[in-house]
C-alpha positions in Angstrom: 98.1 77.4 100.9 94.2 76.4 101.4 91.5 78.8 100.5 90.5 80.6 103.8 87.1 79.1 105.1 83.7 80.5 104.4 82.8 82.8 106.9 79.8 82.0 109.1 77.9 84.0 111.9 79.6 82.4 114.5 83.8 82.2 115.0 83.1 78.8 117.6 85.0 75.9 116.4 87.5 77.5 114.5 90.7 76.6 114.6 92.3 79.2 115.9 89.8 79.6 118.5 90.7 75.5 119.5 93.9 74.7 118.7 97.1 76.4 120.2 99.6 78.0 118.1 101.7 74.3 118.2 99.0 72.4 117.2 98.7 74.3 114.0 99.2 72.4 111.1 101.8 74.4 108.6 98.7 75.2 106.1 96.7 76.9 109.0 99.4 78.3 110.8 100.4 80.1 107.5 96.9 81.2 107.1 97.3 83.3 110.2 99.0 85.5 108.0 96.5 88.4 107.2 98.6 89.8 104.1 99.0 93.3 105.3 102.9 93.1 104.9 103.5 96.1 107.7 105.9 93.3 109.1 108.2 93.5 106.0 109.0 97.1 106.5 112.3 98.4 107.7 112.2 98.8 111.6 114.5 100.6 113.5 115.0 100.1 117.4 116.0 102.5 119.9 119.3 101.5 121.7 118.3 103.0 125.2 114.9 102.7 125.1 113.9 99.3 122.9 111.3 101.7 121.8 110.5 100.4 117.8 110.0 103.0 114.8 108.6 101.4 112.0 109.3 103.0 108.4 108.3 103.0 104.7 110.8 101.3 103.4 110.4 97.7 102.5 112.7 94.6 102.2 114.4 94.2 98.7 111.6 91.2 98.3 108.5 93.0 99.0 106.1 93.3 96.2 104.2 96.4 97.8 101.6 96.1 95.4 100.3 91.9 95.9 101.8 92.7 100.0 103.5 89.5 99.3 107.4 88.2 99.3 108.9 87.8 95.9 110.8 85.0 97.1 108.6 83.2 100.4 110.7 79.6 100.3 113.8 81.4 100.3 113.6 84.8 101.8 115.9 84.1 104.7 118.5 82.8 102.5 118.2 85.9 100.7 117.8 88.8 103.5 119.9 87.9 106.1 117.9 89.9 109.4 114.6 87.9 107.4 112.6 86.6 111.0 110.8 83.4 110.1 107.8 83.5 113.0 107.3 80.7 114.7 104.8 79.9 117.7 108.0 80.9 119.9 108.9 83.6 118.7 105.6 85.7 118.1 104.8 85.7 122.0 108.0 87.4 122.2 108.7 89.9 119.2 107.9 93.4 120.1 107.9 94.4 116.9 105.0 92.7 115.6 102.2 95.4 114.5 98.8 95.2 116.5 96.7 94.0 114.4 99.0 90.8 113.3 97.1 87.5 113.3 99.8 85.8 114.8 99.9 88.5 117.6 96.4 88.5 118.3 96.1 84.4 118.7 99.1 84.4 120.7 97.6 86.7 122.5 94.1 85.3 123.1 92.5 87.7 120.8 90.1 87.4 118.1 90.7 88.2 114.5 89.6 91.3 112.9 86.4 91.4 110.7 89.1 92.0 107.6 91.2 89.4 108.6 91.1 86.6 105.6 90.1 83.9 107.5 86.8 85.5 108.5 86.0 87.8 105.6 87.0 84.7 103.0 88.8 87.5 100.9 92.0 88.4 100.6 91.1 91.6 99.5 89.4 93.2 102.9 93.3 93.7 104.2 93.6 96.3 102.0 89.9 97.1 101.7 90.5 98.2 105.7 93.3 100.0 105.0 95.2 97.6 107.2 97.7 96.5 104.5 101.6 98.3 103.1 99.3 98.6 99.5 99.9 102.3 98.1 102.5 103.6 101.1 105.7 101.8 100.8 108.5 104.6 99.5 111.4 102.3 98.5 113.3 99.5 99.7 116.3 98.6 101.5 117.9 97.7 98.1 117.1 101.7 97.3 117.4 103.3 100.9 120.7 103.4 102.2 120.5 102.5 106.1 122.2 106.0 107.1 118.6 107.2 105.8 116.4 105.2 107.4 115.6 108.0 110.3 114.5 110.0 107.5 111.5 107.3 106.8 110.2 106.7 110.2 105.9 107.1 109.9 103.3 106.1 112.7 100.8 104.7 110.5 102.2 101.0 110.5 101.5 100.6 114.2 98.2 102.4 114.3 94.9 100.9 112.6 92.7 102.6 110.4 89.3 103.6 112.0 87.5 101.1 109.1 89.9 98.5 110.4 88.6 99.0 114.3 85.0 98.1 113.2 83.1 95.1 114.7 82.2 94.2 111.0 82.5 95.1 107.5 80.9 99.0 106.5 78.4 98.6 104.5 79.4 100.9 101.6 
């Protein structure tokens, strides 16, 4: 992946402000990502309801601590429910936390002041609080499924206060 751009006082010209989600070229659409990881946690979906209850339990590939897959290239070779997104398919997954990059571009939002490409630091995900970093409880290796109920928490579709902020608190 490229280093994130610089960023600058204005978000005009940007390309996720200008291009669509197809027009992304692989480097930038990966650069969407914001690193949190809250996508790589165990989700369970109600059969009546489609309601979605988000746990803290990772996938087996999660490294909690970098919020990045052991194995990217091959993850869905490796985890079989592994959902590759794709410019399709993020207009359309319900499951997608709120404050996903993807979800926010698909859906004509801006990114947050944390958000990589606007902070130039990889860091301010977890800085905000936004990222998995310090609250995953296991993986699915280590939680049998039967559990799961057991490990349902709010906090993966809620953002932290910090996180809500027009710009970065000056500590």
């Amino acid at each position: 992946m490229t280093a994130p751009p610089k960023p600058a006082s204005t978000q005009e010209g940007f390309f996720w402000k200008t291009k669509t989600l197809e027009e992304m070229s692989d480097a930038e659409w990966e650069s969407l990502c914001d690193g949190c990881a809250r996508c790589c946690l165990e989700k369970l979906e109600d059969e009546d309801t489609g309601k979605i209850y988000f746990t803290h339990v990772s996938c087996k590939l999660l490294d909690s601590g970098l919020c990045a897959c052991k194995d990217y290239p091959n993850r869905a070779a490796k985890v079989s429910d592994c959902v590759k997104l794709t410019p399709e398919n993020v207009r359309t997954l319900n499951w997608l936390p709120p404050s996903c990059g993807y979800r926010l571009v698909a859906e004509g939002r801006d990114l947050y002041w944390w958000h990589p490409l606007i902070s130039g630091d990889s860091g301010t995900v977890h800085e905000a609080g936004v990222s998995v970093r310090g609250r995953v409880q296991g993986t699915e290796a280590e939680i049998p499924d039967a559990d799961l109920e057991d490990h349902i928490v709010r906090w993966p579709v809620l953002l932290p206060k910090r996180a809500r902020l027009k710009n970065r608190p000056k500590d």
